[in-house]
ChimeraX commands (.cxc) that place a marker at each C-alpha (Angstrom):
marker #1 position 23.26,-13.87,13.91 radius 0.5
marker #1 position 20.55,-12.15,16.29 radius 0.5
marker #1 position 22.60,-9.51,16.96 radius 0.5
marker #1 position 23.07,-8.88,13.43 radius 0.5
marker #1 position 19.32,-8.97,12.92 radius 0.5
marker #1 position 19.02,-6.80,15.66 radius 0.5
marker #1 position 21.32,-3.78,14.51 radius 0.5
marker #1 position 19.70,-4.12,10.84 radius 0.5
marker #1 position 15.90,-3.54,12.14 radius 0.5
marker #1 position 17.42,-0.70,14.93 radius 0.5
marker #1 position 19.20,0.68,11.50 radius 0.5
marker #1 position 16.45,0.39,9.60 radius 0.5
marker #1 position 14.00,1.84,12.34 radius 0.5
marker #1 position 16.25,5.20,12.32 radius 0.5
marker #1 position 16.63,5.28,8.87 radius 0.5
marker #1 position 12.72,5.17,8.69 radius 0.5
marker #1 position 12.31,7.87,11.31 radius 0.5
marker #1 position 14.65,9.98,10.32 radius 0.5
marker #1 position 12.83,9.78,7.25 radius 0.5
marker #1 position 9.46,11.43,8.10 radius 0.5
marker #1 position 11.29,14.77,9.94 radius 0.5
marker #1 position 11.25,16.33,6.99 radius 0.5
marker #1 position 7.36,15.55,6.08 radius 0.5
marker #1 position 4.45,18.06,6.94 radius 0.5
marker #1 position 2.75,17.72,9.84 radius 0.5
marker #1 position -0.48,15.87,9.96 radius 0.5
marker #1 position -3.56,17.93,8.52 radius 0.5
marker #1 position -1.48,21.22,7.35 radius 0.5
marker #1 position -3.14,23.02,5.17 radius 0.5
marker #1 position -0.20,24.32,3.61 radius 0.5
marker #1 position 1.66,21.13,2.60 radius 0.5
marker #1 position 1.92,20.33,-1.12 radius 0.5
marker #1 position -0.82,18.03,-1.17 radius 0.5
marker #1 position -3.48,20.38,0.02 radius 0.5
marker #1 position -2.38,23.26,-1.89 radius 0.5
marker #1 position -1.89,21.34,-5.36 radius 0.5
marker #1 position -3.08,18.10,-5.81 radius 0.5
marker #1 position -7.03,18.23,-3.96 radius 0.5
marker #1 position -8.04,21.23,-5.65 radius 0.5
marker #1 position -7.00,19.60,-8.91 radius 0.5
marker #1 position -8.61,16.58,-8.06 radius 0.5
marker #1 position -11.77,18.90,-6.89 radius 0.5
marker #1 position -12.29,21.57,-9.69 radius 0.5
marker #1 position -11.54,19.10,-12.79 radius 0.5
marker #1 position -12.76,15.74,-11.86 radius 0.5
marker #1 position -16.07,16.06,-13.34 radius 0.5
marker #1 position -14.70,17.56,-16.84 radius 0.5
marker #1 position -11.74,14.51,-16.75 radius 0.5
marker #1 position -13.99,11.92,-15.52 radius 0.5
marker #1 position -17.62,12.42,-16.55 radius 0.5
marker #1 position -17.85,11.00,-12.77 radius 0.5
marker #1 position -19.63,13.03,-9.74 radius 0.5
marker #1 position -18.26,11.60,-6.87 radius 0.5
marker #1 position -14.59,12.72,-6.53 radius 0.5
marker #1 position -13.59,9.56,-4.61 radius 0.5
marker #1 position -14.93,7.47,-7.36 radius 0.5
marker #1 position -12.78,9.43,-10.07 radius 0.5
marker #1 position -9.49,9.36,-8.03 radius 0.5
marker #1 position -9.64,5.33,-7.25 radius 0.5
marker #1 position -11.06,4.31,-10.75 radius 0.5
marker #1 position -9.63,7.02,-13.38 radius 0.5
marker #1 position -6.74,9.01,-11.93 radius 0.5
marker #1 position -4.78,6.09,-9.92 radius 0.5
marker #1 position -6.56,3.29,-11.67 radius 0.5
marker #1 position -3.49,1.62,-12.63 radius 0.5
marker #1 position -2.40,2.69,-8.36 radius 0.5
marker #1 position -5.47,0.34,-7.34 radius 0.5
marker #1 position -4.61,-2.44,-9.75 radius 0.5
marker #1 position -1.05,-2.37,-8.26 radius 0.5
marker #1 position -2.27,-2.83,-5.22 radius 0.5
marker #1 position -4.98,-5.57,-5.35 radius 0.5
marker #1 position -2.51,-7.55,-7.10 radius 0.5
marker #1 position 0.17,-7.26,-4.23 radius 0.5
marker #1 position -2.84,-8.13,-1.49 radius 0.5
marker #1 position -4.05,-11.02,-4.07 radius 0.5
marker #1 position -0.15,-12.53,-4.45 radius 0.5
marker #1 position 0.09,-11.81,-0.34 radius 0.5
marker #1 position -2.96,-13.94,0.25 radius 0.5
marker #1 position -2.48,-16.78,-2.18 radius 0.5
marker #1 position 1.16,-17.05,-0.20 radius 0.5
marker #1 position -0.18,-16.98,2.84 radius 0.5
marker #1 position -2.30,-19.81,1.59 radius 0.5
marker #1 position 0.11,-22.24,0.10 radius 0.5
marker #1 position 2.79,-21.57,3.21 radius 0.5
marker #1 position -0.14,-22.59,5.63 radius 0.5
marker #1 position -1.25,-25.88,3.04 radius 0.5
marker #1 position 2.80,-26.57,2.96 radius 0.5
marker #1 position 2.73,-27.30,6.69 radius 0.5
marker #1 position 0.75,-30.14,6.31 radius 0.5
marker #1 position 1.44,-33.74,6.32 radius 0.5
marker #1 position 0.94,-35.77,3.17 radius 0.5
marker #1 position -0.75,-38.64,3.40 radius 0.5
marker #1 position 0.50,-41.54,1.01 radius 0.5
marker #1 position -2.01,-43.40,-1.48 radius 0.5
marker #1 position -1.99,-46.62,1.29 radius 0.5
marker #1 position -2.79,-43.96,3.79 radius 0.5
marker #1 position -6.92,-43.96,4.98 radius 0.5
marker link #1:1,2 radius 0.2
marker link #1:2,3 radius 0.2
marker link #1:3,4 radius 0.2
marker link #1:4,5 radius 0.2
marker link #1:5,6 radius 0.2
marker link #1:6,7 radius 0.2
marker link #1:7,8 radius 0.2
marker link #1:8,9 radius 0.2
marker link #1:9,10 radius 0.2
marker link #1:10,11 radius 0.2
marker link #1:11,12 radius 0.2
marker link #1:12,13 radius 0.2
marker link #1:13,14 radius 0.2
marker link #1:14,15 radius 0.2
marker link #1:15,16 radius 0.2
marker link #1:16,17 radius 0.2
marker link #1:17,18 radius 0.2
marker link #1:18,19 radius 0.2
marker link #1:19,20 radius 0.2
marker link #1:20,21 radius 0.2
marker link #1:21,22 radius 0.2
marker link #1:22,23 radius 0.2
marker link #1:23,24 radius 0.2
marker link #1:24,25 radius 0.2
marker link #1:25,26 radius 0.2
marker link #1:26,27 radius 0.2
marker link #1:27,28 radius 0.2
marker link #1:28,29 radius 0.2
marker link #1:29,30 radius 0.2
marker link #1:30,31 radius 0.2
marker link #1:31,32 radius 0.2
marker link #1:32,33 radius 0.2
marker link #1:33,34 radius 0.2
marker link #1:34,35 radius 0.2
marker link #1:35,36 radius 0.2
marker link #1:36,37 radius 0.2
marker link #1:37,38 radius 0.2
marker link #1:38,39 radius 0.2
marker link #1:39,40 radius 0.2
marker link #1:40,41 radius 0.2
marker link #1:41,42 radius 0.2
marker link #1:42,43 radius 0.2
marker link #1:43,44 radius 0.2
marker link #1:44,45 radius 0.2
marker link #1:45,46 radius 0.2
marker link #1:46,47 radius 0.2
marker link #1:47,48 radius 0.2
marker link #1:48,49 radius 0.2
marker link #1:49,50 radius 0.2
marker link #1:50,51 radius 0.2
marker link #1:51,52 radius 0.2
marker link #1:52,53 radius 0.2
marker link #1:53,54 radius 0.2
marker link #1:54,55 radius 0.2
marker link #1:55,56 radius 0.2
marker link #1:56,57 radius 0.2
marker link #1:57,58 radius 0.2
marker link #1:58,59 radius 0.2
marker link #1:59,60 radius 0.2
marker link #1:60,61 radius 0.2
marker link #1:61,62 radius 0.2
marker link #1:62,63 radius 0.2
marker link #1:63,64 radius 0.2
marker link #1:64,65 radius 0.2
marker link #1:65,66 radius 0.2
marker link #1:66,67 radius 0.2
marker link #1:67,68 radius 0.2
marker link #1:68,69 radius 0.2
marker link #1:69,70 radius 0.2
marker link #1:70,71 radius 0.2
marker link #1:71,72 radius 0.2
marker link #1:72,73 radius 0.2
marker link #1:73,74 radius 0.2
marker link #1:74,75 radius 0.2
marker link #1:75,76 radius 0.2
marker link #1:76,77 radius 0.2
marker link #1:77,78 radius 0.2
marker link #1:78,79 radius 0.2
marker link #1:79,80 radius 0.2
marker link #1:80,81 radius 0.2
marker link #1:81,82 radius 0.2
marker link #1:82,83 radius 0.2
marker link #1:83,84 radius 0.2
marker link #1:84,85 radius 0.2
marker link #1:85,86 radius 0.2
marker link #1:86,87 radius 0.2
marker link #1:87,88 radius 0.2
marker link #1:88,89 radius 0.2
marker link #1:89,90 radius 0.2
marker link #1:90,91 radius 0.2
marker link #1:91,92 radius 0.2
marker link #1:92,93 radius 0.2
marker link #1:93,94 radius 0.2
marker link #1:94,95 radius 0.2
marker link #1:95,96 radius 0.2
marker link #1:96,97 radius 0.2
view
């Protein structure tokens, strides 16, 4: 069974790496999200949003529904983390002090 484990996360791994060859490199000024989506974001986030600060208007207008998603994963993360730590402990019975 390890080794099985084992050749799924080495699978995985390459599968994963093999994965970001084909992305831009880091800061290029010519990949697709410099050269479309910020200057979007930049020139018509005041007229979309009535909001001045661009970050503002991109979290809370333009991927509002984004951020939601994602507080709601850390939220259901943390309240398991919480009952699989409170699920280790021992019970104690009603005769118990």
């Amino acid at each position: 069974m390890k080794i099985l484990s084992l050749i799924t996360a080495v699978l995985v791994g390459a599968v994963l790496i093999y994965g970001t060859l084909d992305m831009p490199k880091w800061g290029d000024p010519h990949s697709p999200a410099n050269t479309h989506v910020s200057p979007y974001y930049l020139h018509h986030s005041l007229e979309h949003t009535a909001t001045p600060n661009v970050v503002t208007s991109v979290l809370a207008d333009y991927r509002g529904y984004d951020t939601l998603g994602e507080t709601t994963v850390i939220f259901t993360a943390g309240m398991a983390c919480i009952l699989l730590l409170r699920a280790g402990r021992k019970r104690r019975g009603k005769g118990d002090v």
